[in-house]
N, C-alpha and C positions, 0 to 999 in steps of 0.2 A: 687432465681427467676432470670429470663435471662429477658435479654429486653424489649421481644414483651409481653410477660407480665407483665412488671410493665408498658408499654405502652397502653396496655387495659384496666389495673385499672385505672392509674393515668391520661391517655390520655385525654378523657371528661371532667373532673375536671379542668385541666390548659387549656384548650381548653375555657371553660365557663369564669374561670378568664381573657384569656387575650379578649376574645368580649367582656367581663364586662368593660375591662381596656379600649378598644378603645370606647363604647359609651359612660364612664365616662367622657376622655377628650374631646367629642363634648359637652355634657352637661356644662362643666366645661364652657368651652369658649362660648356656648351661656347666659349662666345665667349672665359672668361677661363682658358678650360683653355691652359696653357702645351706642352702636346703635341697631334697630329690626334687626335681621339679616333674612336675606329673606330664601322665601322658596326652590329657587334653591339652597342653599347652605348643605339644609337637603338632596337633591336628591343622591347625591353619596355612603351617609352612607347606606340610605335604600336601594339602590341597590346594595349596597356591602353585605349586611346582605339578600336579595336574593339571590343572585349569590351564598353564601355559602349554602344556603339552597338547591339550586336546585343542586350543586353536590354534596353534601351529601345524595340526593334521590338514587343516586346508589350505587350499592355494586361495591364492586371489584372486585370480584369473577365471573358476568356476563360482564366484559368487555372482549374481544375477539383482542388479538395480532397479528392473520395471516392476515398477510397483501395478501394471495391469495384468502380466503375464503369471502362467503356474511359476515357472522359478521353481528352483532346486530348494522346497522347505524345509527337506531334513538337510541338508547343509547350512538354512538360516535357524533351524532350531538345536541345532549341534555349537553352531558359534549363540545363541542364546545361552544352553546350558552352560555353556563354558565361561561365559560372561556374568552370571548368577553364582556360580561355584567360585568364580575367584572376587566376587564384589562379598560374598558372604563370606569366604576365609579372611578380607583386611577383615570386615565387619567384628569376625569373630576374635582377629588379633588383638583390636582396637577393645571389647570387652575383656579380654583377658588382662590389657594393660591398665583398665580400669581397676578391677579386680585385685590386678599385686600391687597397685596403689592405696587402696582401702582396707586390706588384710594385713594384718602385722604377721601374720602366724605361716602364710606362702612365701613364696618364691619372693625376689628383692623387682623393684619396680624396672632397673636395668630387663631383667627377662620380658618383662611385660611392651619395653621400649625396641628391645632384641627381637620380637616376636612383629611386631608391626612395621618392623626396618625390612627385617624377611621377608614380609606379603608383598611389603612395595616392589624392594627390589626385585624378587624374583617374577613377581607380574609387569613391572615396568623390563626386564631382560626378556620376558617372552615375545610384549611389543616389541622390542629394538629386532628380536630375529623374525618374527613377522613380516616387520617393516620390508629388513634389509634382503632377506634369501629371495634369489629367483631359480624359475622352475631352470 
């Protein structure tokens, strides 16, 4: 077997483990967070697990290269937003861990660290099923 097909098979499968792996660690560090940790702090994960959702809506195959033709623009502004939504949930996780780093009185820095493990992984597992699924 060559690549792109052990990449088809095995693609989704490590793809589901590592978004299982990044909602584990937000779990992990709310259950053993010693304060309530608020709900802006849940906002990043779930729009990072959007974001992949919403360019996983397209194929690859209807995305359109020539930079002189129409091309399907709400297909390139559909994978833009999607690409904005999840550059601004790390953005946002990455301030949040800022934040229970400099506050004594929130959440412990583990959440803040748990919150940024989440955007990766669940945005680097939307890649991997991106990659891998074909039509």
């Amino acid at each position: 077997m060559d690549l792109p097909e052990l990449l088809a098979i095995f693609g989704p499968g490590i793809s589901g483990a590592v978004f299982g792996a990044g909602w584990w660690f937000w779990v992990d560090a709310v259950v053993c967070s010693s304060v309530k940790v608020p709900f802006v702090h849940y906002l990043p994960g779930i729009f990072a697990s959007f974001s992949a959702l919403m360019f996983n809506c397209v194929r690859k195959e209807d995305i359109d290269y020539s930079p002189y033709e129409e091309g399907e623009w709400r297909l390139k502004l559909w994978l833009f937003i999607a690409y904005v939504v999840s550059f601004v949930s790390l953005a946002a996780s990455v301030g949040l861990l800022i934040q229970d780093a400099l506050v004594d009185t929130g959440p412990s820095t583990w959440t803040g660290v748990a919150g940024v493990l989440q955007s990766v992984f669940v945005l680097i597992s939307g890649l991997i099923y991106w990659i891998s699924h074909s039509e």
